[in-house]
C-alpha positions as CSV (number, residue, x, y, z in Angstrom):
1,X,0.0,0.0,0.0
2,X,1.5,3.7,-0.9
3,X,-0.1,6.6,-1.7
4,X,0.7,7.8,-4.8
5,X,1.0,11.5,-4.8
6,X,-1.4,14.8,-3.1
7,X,-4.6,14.6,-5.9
8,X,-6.8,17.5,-4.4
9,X,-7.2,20.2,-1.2
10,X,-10.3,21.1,-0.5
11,X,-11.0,24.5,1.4
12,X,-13.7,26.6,3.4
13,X,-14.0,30.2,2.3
14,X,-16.0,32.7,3.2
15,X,-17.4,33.4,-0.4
16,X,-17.2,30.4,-3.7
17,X,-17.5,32.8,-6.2
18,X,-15.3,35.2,-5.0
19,X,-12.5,32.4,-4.2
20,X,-12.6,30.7,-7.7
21,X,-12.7,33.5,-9.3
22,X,-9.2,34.8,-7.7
23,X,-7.9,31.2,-8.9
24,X,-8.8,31.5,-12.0
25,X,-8.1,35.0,-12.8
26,X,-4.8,35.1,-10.6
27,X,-3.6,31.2,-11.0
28,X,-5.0,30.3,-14.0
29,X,-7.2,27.3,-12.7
30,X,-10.4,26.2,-14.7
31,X,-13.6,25.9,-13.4
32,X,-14.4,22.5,-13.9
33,X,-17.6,22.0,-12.1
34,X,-20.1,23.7,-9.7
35,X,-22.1,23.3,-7.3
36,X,-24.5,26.6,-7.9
37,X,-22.3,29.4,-6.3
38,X,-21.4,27.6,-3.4
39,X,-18.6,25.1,-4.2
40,X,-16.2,25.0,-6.9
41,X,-13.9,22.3,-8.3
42,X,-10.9,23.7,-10.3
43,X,-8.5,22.3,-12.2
44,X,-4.7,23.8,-12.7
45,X,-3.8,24.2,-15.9
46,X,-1.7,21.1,-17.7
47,X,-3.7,18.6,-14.5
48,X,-5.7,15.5,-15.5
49,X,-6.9,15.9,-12.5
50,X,-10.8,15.8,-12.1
51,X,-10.1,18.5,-9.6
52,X,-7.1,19.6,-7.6
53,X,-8.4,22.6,-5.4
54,X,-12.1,23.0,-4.5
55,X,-13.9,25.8,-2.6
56,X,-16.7,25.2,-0.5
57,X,-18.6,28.7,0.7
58,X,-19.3,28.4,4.6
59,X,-20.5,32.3,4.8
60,X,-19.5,34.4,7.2
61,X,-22.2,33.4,10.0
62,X,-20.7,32.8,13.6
63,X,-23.4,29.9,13.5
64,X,-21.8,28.6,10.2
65,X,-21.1,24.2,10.4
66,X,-17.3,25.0,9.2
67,X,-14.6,27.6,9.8
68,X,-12.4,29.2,7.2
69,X,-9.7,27.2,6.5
70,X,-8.5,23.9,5.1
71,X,-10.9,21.2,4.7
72,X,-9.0,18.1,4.0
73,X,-5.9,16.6,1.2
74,X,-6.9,13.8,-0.6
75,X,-4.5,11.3,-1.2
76,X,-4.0,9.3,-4.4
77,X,-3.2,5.2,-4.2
78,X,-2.7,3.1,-7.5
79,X,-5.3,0.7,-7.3
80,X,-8.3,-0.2,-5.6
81,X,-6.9,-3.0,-4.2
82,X,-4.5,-0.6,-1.7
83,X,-7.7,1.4,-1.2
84,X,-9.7,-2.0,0.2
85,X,-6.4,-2.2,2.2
86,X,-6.1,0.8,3.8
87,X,-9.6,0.7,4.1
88,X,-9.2,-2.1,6.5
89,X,-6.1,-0.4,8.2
90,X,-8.1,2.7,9.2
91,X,-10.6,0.4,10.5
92,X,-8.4,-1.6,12.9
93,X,-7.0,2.0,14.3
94,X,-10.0,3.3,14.5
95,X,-9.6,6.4,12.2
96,X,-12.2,5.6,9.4
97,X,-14.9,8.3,9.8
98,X,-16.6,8.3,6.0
99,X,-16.4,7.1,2.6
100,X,-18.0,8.1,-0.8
101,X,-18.1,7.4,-4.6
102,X,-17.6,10.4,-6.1
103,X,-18.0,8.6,-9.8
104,X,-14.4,10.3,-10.8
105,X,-13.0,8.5,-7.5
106,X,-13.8,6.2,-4.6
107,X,-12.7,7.4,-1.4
108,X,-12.1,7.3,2.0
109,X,-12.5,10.1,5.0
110,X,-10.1,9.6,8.0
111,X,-8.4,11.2,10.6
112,X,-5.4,11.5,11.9
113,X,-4.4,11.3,16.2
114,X,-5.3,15.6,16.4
115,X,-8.4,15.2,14.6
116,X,-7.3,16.4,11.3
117,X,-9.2,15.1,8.5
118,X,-8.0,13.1,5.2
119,X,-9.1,11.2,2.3
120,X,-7.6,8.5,1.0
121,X,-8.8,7.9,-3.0
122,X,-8.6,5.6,-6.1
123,X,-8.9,7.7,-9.4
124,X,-11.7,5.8,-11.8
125,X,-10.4,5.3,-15.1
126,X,-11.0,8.4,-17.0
127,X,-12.8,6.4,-19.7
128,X,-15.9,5.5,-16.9
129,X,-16.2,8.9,-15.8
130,X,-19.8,10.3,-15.0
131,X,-20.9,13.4,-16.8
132,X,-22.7,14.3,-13.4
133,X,-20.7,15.5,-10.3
134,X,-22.2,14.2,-7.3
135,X,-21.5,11.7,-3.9
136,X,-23.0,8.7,-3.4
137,X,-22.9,5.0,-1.2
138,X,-19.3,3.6,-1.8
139,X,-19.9,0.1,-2.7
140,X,-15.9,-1.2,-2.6
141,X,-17.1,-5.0,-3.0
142,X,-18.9,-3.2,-6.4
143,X,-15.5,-1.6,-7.7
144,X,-12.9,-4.4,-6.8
145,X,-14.7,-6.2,-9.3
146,X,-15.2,-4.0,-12.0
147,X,-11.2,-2.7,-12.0
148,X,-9.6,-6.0,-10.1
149,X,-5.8,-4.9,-10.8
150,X,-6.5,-1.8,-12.8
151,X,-3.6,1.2,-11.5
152,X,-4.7,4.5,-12.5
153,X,-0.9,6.0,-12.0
154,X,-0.3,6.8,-15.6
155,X,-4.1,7.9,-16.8
């Protein structure tokens, strides 16, 4: 099991629009997806990335869910095979706290001993890609058979 490289960072920020529009006017990121005006998921230019930064608008409410700040890394493994594994590794330390399909990736939500959250995720060949953006049940049993073996390093 080894993660592969940093894929994506997602952050809080006090305003979507506002944030993606600094990195795409400043950076020179791509807007890749929305989610109305209050998330973001942009791509840096020469990425085949899905997504490597996204903003997610928490306002500027004292009653708000989330501070400013960073959300979480996501880190990338080769096949799904190390994400079943680490999935059972975060589950005999206890650390496991969520996991999603995100149809571009499958993924897992941890954190580490201070309470910092991570995700650990397998890229979905580019080829089975959803046109939709969206979140829904991980079904890992589902995926290790459709891709047994299949590293997505190189896509």
């Amino acid at each position: 099991m080894t993660i592969k490289r940093l894929n994506h960072a997602v952050l809080y920020v006090r305003d979507a629009q506002r944030s993606a529009a600094f990195y795409t006017d400043v950076l020179g990121f791509t807007v890749r997806a929305a989610m109305g005006d209050q998330a973001f998921f942009l791509q840096a230019d020469g990425s085949d990335n899905d997504h490597d930064l996204a903003v997610m608008q928490v306002g500027d409410r004292p009653t708000a869910p989330h501070s400013v700040g960073l959300y979480h890394l996501a880190w990338q493994v080769h096949t799904i095979e190390e994400l079943a594994a680490l999935r059972a590794r975060l589950l005999e330390v206890g650390s496991l706290v969520g996991e999603s399909d995100h149809g571009v990736s499958k993924s897992l939500y941890a954190k580490d001993p201070d309470g910092l959250e991570f995700e650990i995720m397998w890229a979905v060949p580019r080829a089975d890609w959803p046109t939709d953006v969206g979140t829904w049940r991980l079904d890992l049993d589902a995926a290790l058979a459709r891709w047994p073996g299949v590293d997505t390093a190189t896509q």
